[in-house]
ZADO-1210 file (C-alpha; in nm, 4 decimals, padded with zeros to 6 digits):
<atoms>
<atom x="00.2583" y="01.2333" z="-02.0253" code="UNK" pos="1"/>
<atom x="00.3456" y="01.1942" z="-01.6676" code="UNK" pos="2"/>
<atom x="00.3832" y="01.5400" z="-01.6325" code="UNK" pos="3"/>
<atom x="00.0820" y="01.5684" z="-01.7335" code="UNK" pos="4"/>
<atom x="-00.1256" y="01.3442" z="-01.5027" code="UNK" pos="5"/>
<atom x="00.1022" y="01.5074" z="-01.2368" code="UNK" pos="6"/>
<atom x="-00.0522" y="01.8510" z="-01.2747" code="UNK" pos="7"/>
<atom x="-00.4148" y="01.6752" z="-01.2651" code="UNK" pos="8"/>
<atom x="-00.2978" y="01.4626" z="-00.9565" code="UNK" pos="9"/>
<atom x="-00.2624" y="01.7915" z="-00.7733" code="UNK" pos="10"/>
<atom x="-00.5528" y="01.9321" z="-00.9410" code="UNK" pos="11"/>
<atom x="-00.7779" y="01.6545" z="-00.9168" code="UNK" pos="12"/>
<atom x="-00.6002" y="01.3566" z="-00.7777" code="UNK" pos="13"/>
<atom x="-00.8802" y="01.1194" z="-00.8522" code="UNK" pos="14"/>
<atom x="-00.8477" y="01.1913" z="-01.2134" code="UNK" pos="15"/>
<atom x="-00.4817" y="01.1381" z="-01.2432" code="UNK" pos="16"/>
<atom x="-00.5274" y="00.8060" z="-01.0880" code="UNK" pos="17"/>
<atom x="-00.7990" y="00.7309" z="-01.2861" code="UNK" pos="18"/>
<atom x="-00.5584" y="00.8123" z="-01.6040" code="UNK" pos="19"/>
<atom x="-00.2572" y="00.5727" z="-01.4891" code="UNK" pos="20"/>
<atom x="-00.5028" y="00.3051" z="-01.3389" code="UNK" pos="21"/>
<atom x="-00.8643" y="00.3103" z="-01.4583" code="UNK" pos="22"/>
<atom x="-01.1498" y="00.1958" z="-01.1965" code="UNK" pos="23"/>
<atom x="-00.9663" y="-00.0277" z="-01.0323" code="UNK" pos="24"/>
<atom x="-00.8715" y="-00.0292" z="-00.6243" code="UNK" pos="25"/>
<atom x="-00.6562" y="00.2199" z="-00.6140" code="UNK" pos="26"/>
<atom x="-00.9374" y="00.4787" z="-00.7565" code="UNK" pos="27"/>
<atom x="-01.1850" y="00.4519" z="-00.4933" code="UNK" pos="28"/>
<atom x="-00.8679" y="00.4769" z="-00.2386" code="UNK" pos="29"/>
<atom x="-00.8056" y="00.7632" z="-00.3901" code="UNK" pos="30"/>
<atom x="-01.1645" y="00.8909" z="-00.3958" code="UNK" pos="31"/>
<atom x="-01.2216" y="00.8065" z="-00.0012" code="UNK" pos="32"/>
<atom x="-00.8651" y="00.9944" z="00.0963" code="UNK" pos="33"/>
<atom x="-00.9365" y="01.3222" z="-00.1113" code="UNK" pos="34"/>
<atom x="-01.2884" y="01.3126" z="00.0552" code="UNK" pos="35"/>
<atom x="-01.1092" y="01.2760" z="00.4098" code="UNK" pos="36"/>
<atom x="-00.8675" y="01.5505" z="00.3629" code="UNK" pos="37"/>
<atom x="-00.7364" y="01.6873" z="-00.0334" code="UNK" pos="38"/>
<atom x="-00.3630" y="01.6401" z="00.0967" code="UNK" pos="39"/>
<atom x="-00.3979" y="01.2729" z="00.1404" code="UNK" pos="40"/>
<atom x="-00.5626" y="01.1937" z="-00.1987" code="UNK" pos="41"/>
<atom x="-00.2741" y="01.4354" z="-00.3490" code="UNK" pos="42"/>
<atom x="-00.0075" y="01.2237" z="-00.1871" code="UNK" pos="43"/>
<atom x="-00.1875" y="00.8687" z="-00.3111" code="UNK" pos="44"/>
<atom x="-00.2704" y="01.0008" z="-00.6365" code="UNK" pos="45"/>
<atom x="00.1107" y="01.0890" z="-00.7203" code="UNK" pos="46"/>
<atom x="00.2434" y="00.7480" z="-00.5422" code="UNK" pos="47"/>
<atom x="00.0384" y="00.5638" z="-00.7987" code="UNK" pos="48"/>
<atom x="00.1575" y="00.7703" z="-01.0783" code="UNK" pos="49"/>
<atom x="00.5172" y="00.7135" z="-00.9908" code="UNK" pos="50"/>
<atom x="00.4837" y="00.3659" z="-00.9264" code="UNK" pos="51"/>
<atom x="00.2927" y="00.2312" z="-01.1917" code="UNK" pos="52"/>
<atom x="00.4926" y="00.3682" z="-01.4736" code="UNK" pos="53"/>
</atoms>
């Protein structure tokens, strides 16, 4: 399953983060970085995926 939200972090980053997390904090951080550059929000989203196992 982590694989999973993986490919959609890189794909979509707020989605993945939205998978691990819901609409919590970390979400709309996510949504504000991949708005101010796609790298950023890529980085974030697979941070949170990692480290909320």
């Amino acid at each position: 399953m982590d694989v999973l939200r993986i490919l959609l972090a890189i794909l979509l980053p707020p989605v993945g983060v939205f998978l691990q997390v819901g609409l919590g904090l970390h979400f709309w951080i996510n949504i504000l970085l991949t708005l101010l550059g796609y790298i950023p929000g890529i980085i974030h989203a697979i941070y949170v995926i990692i480290k909320y196992k």
